[in-house]
C-alpha positions as protocol buffer text, in pm:
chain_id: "A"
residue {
  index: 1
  type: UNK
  ca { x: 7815 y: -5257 z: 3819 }
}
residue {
  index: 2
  type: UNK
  ca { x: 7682 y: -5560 z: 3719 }
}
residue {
  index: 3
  type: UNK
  ca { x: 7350 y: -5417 z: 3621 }
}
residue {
  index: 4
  type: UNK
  ca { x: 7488 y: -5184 z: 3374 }
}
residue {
  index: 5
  type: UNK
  ca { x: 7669 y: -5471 z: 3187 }
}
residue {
  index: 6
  type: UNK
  ca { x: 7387 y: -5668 z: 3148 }
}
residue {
  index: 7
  type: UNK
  ca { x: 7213 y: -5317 z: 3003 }
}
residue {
  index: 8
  type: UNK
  ca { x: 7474 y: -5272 z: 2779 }
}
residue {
  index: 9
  type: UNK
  ca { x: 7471 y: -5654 z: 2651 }
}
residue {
  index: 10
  type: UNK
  ca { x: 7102 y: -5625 z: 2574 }
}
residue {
  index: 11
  type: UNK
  ca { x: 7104 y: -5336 z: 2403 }
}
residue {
  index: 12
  type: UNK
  ca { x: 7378 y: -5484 z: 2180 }
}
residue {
  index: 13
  type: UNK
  ca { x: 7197 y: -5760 z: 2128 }
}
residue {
  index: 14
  type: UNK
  ca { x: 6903 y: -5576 z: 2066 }
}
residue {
  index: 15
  type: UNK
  ca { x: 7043 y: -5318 z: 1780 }
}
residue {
  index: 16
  type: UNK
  ca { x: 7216 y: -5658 z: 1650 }
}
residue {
  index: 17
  type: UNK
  ca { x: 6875 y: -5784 z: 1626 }
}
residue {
  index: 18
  type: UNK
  ca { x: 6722 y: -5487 z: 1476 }
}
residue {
  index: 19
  type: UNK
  ca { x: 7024 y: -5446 z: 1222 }
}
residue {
  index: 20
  type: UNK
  ca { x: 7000 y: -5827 z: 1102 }
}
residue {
  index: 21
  type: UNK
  ca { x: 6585 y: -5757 z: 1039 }
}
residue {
  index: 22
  type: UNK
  ca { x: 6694 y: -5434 z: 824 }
}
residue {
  index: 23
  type: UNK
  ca { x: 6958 y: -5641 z: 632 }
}
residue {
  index: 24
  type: UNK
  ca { x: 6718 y: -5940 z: 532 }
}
residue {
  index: 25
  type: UNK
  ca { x: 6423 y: -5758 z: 418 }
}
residue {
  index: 26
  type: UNK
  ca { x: 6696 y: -5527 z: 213 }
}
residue {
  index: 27
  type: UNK
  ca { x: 6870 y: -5822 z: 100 }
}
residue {
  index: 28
  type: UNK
  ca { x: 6672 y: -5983 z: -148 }
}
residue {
  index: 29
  type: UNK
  ca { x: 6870 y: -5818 z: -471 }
}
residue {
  index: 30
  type: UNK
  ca { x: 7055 y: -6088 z: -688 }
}
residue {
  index: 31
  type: UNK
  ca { x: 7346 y: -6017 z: -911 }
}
residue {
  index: 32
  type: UNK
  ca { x: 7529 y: -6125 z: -1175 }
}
residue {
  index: 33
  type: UNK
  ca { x: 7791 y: -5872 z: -1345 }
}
residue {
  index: 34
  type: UNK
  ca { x: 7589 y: -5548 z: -1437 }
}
residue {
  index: 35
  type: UNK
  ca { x: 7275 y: -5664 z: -1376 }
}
residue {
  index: 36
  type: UNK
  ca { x: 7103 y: -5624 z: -1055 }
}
residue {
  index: 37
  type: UNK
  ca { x: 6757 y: -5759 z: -987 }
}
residue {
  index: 38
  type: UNK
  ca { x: 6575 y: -5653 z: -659 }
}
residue {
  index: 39
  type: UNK
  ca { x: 6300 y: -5810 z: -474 }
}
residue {
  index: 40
  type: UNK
  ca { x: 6138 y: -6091 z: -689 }
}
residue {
  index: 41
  type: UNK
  ca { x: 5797 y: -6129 z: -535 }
}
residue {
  index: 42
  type: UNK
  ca { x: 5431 y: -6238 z: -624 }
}
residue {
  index: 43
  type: UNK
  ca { x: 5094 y: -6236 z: -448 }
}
residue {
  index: 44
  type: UNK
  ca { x: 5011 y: -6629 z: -313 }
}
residue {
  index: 45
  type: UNK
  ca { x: 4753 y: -6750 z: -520 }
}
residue {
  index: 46
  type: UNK
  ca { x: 4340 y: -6781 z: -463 }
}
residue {
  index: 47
  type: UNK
  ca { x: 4183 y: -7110 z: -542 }
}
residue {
  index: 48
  type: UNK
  ca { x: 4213 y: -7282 z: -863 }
}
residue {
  index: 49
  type: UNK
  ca { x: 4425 y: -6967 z: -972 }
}
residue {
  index: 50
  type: UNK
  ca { x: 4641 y: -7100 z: -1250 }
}
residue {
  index: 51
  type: UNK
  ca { x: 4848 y: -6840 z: -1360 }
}
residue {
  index: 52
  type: UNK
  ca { x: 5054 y: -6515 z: -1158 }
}
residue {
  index: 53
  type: UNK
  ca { x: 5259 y: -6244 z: -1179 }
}
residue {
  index: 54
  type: UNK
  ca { x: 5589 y: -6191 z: -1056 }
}
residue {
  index: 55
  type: UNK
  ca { x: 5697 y: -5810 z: -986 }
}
residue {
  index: 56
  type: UNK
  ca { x: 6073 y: -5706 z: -928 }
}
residue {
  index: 57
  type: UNK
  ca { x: 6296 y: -5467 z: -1082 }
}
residue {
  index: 58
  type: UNK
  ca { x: 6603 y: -5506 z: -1293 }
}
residue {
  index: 59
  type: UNK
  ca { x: 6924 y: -5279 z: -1358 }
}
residue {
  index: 60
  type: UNK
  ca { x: 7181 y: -5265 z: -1581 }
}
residue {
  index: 61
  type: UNK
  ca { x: 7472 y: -5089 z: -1433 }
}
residue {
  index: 62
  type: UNK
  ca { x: 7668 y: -5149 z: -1746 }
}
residue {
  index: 63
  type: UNK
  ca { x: 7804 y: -4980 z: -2012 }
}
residue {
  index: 64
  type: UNK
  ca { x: 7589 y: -5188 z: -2269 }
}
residue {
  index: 65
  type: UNK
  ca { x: 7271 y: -5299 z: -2364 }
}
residue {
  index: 66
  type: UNK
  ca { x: 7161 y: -5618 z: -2222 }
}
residue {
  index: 67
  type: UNK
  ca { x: 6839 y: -5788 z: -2295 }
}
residue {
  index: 68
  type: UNK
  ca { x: 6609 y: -5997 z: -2069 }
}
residue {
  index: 69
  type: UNK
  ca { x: 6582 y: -6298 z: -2337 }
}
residue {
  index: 70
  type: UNK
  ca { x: 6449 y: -6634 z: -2143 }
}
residue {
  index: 71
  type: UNK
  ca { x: 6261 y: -6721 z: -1819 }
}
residue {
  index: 72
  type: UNK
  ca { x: 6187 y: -7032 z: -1681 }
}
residue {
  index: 73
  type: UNK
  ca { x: 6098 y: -7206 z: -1314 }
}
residue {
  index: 74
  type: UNK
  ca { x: 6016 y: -7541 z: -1127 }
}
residue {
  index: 75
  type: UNK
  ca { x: 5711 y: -7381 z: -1055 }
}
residue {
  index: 76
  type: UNK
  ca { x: 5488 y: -7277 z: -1401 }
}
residue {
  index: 77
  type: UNK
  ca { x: 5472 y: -7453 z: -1738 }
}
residue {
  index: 78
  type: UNK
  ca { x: 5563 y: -7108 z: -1848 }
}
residue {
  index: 79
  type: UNK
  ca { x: 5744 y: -6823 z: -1786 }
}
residue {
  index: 80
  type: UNK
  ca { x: 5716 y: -6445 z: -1971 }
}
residue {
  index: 81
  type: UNK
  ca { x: 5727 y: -6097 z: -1978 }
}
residue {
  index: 82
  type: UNK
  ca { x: 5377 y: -5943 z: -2083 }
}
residue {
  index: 83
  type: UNK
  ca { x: 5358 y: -5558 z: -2193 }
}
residue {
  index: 84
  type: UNK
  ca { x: 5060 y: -5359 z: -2093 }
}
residue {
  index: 85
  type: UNK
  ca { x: 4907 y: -5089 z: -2370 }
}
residue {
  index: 86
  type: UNK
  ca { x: 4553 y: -4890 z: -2337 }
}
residue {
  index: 87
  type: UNK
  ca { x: 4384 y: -4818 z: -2597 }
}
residue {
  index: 88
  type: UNK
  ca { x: 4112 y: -4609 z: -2534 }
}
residue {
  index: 89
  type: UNK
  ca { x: 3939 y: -4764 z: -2239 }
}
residue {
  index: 90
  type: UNK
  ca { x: 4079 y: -5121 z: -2357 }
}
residue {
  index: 91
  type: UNK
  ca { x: 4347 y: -5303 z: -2178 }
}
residue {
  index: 92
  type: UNK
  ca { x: 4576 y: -5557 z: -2405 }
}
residue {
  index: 93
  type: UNK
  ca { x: 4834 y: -5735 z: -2304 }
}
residue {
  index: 94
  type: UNK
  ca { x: 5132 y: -5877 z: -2514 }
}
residue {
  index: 95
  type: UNK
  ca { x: 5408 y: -6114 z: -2473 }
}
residue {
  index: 96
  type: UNK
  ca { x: 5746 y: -5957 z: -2582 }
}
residue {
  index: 97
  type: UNK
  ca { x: 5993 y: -6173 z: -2741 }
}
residue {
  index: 98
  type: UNK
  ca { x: 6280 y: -5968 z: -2528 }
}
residue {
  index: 99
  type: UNK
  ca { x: 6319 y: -5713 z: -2277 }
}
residue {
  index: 100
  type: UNK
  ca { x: 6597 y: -5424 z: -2399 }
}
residue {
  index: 101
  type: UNK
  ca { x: 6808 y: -5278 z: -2034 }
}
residue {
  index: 102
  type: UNK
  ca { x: 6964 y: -5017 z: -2156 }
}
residue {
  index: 103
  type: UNK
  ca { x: 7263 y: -4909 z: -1996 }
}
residue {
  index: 104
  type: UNK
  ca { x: 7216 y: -4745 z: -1618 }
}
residue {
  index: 105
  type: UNK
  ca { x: 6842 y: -4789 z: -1590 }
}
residue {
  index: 106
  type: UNK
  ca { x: 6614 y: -4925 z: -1405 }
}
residue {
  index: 107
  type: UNK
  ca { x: 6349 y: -5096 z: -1525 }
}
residue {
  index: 108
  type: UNK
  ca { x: 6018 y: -5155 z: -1287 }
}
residue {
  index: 109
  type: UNK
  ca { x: 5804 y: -5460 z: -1322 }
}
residue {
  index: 110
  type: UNK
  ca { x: 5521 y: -5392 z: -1090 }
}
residue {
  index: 111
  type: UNK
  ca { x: 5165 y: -5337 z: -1082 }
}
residue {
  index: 112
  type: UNK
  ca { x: 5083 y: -4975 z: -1278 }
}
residue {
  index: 113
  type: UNK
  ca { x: 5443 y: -4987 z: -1501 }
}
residue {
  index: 114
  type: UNK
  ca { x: 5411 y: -5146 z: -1860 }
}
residue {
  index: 115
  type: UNK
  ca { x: 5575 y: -5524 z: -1803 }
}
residue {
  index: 116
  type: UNK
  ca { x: 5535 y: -5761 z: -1587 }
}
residue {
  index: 117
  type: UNK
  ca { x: 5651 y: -6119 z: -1542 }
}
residue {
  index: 118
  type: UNK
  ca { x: 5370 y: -6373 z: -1595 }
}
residue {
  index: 119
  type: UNK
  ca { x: 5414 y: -6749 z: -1478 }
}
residue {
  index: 120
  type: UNK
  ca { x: 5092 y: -6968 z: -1676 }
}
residue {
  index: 121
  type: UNK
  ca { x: 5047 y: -7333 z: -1590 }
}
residue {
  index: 122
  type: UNK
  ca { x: 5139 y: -7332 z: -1191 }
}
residue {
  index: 123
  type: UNK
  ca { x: 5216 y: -7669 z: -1101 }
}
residue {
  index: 124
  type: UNK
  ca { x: 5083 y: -7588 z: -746 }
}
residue {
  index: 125
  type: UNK
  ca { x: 4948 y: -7272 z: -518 }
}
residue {
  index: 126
  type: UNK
  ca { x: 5155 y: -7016 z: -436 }
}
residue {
  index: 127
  type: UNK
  ca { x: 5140 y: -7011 z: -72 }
}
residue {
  index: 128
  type: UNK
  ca { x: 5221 y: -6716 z: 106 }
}
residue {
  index: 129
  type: UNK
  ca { x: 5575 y: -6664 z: 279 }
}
residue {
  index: 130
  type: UNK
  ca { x: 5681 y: -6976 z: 38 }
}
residue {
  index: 131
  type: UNK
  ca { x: 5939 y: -6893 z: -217 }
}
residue {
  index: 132
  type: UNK
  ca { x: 5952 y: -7040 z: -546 }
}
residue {
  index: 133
  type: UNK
  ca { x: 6311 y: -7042 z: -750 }
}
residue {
  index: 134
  type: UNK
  ca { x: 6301 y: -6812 z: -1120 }
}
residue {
  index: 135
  type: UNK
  ca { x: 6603 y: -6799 z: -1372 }
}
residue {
  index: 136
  type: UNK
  ca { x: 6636 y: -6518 z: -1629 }
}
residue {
  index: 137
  type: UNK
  ca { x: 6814 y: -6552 z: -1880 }
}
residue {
  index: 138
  type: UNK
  ca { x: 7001 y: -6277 z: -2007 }
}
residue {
  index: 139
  type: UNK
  ca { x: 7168 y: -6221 z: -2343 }
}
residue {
  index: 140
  type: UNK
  ca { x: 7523 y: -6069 z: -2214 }
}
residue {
  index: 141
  type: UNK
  ca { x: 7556 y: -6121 z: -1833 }
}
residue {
  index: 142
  type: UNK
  ca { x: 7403 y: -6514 z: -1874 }
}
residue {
  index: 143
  type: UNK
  ca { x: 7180 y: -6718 z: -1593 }
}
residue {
  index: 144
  type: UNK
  ca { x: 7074 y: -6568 z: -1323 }
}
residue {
  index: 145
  type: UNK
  ca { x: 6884 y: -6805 z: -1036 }
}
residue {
  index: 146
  type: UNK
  ca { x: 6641 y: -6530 z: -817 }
}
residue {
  index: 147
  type: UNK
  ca { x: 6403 y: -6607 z: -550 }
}
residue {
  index: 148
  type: UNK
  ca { x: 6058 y: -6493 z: -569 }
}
residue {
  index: 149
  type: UNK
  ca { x: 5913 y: -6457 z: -235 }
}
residue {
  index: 150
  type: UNK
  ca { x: 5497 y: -6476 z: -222 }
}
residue {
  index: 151
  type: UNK
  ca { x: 5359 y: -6224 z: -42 }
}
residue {
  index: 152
  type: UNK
  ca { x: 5034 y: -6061 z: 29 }
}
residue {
  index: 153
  type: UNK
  ca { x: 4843 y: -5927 z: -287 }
}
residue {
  index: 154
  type: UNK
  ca { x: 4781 y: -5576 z: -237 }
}
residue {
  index: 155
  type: UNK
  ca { x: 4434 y: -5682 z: -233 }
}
residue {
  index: 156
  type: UNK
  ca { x: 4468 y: -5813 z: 112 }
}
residue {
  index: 157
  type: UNK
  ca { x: 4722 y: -5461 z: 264 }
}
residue {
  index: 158
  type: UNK
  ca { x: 4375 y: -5278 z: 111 }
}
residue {
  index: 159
  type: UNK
  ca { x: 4125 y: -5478 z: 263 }
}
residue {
  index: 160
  type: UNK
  ca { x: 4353 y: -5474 z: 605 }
}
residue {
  index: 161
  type: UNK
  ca { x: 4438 y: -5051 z: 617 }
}
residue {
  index: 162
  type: UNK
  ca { x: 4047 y: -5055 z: 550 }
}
residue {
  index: 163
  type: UNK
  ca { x: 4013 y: -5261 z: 802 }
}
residue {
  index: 164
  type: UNK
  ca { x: 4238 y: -5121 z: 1061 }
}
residue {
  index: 165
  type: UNK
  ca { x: 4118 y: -4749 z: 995 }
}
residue {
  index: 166
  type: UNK
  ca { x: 3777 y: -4806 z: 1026 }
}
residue {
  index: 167
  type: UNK
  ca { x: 3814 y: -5013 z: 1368 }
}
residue {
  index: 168
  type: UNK
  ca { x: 3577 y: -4779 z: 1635 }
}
């Protein structure tokens, strides 16, 4: 009798454990009315790297437009959103003076999609597993205070599925 208690306590425990991991890596989304930003992250930086990007997403789940028109943090001399064009072979990339959220999209700031966030002038490294505050400043909804969390730079997930796949 007692055995099966103490079974069904740990496995409590355990799903409890397993639900809470789920939750945490799911909860880094901020809000603030319409506008719903999801996992602010950037790669930690190499040596003597002064400048990074940030990736995350934003949606407005409004009825109107909102634009993305500030950005600052504690932790770069300067904060913007860059556009990426090609033309031809030739890369450029712009600042953009605002970022137009149009009513229930999504827009994706990540490696590949056309903006990104770019911090210039880090006061210090980004260290990986650090976090490092970020405030956008939108024109409707206002201030809103996110978390960027540094992570690996998909440099490093390459080099290790490379690694790990070729292991004999």
């Amino acid at each position: 009798m007692q055995f099966s208690v103490l079974f069904r306590l740990l496995k409590t425990i355990g799903l409890a454990c397993v639900l809470g991991a789920s939750a945490s890596g799911l909860a880094h989304e901020f809000k603030l009315g319409p506008i719903h930003v999801g996992h602010p992250a950037a790669p930690a930086s190499l040596p003597g790297q002064t400048s990074a990007v940030v990736y995350l997403t934003i949606e407005n789940q409004g009825t109107s437009v909102d634009r993305l028109v500030a950005l600052t943090s504690p932790a770069a001399q300067s904060v913007m959103v860059h556009r990426m064009t090609m033309n031809g072979p030739v890369m450029a990339m712009r600042e953009v003076e605002d970022l137009p959220l149009e009513p229930q999209k999504k827009m994706t700031l990540t490696a590949g999609s056309s903006y990104h966030i770019m911090m210039t002038g880090l006061r210090k490294p980004l260290v990986l597993q650090d976090k490092v505050p970020l405030v956008l400043t939108f024109e409707r909804a206002g201030k809103l205070e996110v978390t960027v969390n540094i992570e690996r730079s998909a440099a490093d997930k390459t080099t290790d599925q490379a690694t790990a796949t070729h292991q004999h």
